[in-house]
Short mmCIF file of the C-alpha atoms (twelve columns), coordinates in Angstrom:
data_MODEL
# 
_entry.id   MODEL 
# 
loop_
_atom_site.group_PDB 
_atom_site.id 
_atom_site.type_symbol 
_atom_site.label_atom_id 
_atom_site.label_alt_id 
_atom_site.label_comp_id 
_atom_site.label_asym_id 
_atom_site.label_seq_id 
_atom_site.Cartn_x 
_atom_site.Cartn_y 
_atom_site.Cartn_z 
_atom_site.pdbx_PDB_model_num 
ATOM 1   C CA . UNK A 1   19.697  14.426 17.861 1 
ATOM 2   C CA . UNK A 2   16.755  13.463 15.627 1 
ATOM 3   C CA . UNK A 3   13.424  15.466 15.797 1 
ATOM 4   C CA . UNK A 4   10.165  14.470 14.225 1 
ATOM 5   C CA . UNK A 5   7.656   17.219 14.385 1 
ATOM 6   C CA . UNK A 6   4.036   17.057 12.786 1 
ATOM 7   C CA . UNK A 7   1.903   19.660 11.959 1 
ATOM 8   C CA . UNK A 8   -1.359  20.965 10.574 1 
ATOM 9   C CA . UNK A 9   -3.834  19.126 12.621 1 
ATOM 10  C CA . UNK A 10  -7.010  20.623 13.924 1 
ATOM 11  C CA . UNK A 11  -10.784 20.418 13.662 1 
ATOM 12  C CA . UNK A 12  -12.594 20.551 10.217 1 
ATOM 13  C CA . UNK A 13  -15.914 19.658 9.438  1 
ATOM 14  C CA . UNK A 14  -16.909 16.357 7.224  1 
ATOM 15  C CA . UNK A 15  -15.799 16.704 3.405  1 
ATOM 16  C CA . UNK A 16  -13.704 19.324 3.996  1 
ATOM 17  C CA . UNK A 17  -9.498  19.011 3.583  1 
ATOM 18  C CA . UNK A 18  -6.241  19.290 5.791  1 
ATOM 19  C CA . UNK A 19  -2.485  19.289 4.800  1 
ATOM 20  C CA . UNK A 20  -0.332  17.722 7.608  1 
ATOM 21  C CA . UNK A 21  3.292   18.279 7.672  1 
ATOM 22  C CA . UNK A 22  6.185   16.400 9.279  1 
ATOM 23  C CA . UNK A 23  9.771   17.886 9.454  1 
ATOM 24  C CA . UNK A 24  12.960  15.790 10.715 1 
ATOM 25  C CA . UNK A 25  16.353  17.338 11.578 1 
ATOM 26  C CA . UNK A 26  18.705  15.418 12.526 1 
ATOM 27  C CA . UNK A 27  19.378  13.150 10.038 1 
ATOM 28  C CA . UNK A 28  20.062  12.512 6.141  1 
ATOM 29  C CA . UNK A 29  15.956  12.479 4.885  1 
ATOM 30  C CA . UNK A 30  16.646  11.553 1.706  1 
ATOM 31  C CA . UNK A 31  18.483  7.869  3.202  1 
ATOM 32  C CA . UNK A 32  14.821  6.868  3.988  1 
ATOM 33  C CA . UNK A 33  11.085  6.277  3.304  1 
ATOM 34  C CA . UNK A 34  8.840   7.934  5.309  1 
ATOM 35  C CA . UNK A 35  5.526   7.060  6.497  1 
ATOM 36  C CA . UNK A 36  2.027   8.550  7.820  1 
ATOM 37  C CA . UNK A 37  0.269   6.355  11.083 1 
ATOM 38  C CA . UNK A 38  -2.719  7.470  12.717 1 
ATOM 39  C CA . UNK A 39  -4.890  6.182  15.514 1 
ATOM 40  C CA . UNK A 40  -8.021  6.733  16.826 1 
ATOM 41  C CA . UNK A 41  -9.540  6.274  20.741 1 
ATOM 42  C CA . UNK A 42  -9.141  2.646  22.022 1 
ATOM 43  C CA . UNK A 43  -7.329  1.788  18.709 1 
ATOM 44  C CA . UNK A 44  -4.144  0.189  17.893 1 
ATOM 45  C CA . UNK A 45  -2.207  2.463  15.656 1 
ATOM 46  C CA . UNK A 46  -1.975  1.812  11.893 1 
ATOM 47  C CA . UNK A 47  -0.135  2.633  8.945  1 
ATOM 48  C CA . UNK A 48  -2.085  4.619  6.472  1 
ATOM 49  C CA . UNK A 49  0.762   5.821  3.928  1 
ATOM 50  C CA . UNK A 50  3.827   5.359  2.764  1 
ATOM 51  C CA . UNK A 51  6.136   7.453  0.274  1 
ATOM 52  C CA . UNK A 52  9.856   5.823  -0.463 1 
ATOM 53  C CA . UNK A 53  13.102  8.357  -0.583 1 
ATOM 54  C CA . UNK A 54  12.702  9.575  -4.320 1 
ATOM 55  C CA . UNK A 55  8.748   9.762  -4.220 1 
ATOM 56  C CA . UNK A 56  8.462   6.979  -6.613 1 
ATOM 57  C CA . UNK A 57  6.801   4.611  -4.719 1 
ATOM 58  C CA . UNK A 58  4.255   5.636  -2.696 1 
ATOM 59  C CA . UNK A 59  1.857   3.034  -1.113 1 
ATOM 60  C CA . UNK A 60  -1.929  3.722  0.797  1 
ATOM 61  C CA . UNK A 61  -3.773  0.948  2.987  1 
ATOM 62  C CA . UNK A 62  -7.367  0.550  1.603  1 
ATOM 63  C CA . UNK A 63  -9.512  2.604  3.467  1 
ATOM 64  C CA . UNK A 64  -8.284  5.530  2.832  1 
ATOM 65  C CA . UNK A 65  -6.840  5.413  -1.163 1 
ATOM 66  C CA . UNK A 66  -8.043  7.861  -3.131 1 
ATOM 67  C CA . UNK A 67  -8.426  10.264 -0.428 1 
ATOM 68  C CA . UNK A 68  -4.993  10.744 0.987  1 
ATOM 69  C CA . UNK A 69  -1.744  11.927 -0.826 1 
ATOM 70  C CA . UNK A 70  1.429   11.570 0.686  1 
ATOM 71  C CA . UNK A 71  4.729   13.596 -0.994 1 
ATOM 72  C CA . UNK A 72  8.065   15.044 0.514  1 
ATOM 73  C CA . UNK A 73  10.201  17.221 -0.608 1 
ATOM 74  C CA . UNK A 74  13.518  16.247 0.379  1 
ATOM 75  C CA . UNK A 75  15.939  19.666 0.065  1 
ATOM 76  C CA . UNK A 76  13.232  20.952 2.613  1 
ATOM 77  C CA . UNK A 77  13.341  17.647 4.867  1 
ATOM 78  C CA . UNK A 78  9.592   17.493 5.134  1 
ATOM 79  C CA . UNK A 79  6.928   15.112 4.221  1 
ATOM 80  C CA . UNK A 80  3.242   16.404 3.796  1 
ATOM 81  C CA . UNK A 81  -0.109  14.372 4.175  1 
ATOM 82  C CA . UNK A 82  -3.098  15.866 1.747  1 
ATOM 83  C CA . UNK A 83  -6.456  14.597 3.742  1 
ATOM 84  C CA . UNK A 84  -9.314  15.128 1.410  1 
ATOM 85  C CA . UNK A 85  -13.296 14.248 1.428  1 
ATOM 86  C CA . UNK A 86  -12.614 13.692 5.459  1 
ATOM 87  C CA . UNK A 87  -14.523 11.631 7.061  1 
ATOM 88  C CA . UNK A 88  -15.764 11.326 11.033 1 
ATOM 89  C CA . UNK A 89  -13.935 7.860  11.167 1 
ATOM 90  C CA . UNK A 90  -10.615 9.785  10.292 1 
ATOM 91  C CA . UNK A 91  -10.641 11.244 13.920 1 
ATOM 92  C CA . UNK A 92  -7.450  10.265 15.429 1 
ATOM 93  C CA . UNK A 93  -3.625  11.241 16.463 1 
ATOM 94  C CA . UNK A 94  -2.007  11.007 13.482 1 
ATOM 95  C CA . UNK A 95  1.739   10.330 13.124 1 
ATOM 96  C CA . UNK A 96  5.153   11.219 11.113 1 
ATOM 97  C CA . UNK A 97  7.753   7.962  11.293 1 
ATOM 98  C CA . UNK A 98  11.049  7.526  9.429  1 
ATOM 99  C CA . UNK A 99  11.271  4.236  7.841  1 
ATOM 100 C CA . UNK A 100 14.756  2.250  8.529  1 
ATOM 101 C CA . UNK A 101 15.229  1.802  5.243  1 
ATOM 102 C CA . UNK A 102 14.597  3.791  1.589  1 
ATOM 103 C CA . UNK A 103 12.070  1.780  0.720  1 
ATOM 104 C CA . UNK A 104 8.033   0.751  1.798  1 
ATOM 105 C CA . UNK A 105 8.225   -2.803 2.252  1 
ATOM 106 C CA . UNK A 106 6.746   -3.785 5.579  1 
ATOM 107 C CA . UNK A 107 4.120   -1.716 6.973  1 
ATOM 108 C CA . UNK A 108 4.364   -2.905 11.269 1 
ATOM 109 C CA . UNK A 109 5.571   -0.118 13.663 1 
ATOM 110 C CA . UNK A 110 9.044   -1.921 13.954 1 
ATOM 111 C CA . UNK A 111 9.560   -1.307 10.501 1 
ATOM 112 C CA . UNK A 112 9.805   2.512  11.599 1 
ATOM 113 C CA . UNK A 113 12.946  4.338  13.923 1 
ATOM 114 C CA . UNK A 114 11.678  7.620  14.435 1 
ATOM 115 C CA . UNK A 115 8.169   8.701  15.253 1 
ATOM 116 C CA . UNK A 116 6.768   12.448 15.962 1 
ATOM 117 C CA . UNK A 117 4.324   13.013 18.843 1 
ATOM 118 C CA . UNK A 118 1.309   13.444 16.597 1 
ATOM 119 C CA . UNK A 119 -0.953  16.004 15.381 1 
ATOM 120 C CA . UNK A 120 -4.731  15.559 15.909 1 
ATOM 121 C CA . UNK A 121 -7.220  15.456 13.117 1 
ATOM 122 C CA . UNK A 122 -11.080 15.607 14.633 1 
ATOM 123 C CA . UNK A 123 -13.789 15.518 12.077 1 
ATOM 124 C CA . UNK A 124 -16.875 16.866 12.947 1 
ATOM 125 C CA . UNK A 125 -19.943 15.321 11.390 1 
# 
């Protein structure tokens, strides 16, 4: 049985950093990309990152590049989200989901087979 479980969540202040981390059992990791969703009160939920199986494409939606670094390390089955300079408007639930395929193309939820039950990141102004 697969498991997704996220970690590292909590409340931390504007400008200030978080690590999340995201460990599946269960499967092969290393047969697939693996991606970072969050989303926020009365908001659909989005795709913010996404690393492929080897780390050598990675892949960030706009509003957050520069400020978010996604890696894995795949003998230890867990990806990791680095969360710097946060920001108020990163509030939200955010998400571990294992891509159906090794690689980032497509970025819509059914792109994804596995998802976590979230970790919350509130930033406090």
């Amino acid at each position: 049985q697969v498991q997704v479980v996220e970690s590292g969540g909590g409340l931390v202040q504007a400008g200030g950093s978080l690590r999340l981390s995201c460990t599946a059992s269960g499967l092969t990791f290393d047969d697939y990309a693996m991606g970072w969703f969050r989303q926020a009160p009365g908001k659909e939920r989005e795709e913010t990152s996404c690393i492929n199986w080897r780390s050598d494409i990675t892949y960030y939606v706009d509003p957050v590049k520069g400020r978010l670094t996604i890696s894995r390390d795949n003998a230890k089955s867990t990806l990791y989200l680095q969360i710097d300079s946060l920001k108020p408007e990163d509030t939200a639930m955010y998400y571990c989901a294992v891509k159906k395929t090794r690689y980032c193309s497509g970025s819509s939820l059914d792109e994804y087979k596995y998802w976590g039950l979230g970790t919350q990141v509130t930033v406090s102004s």
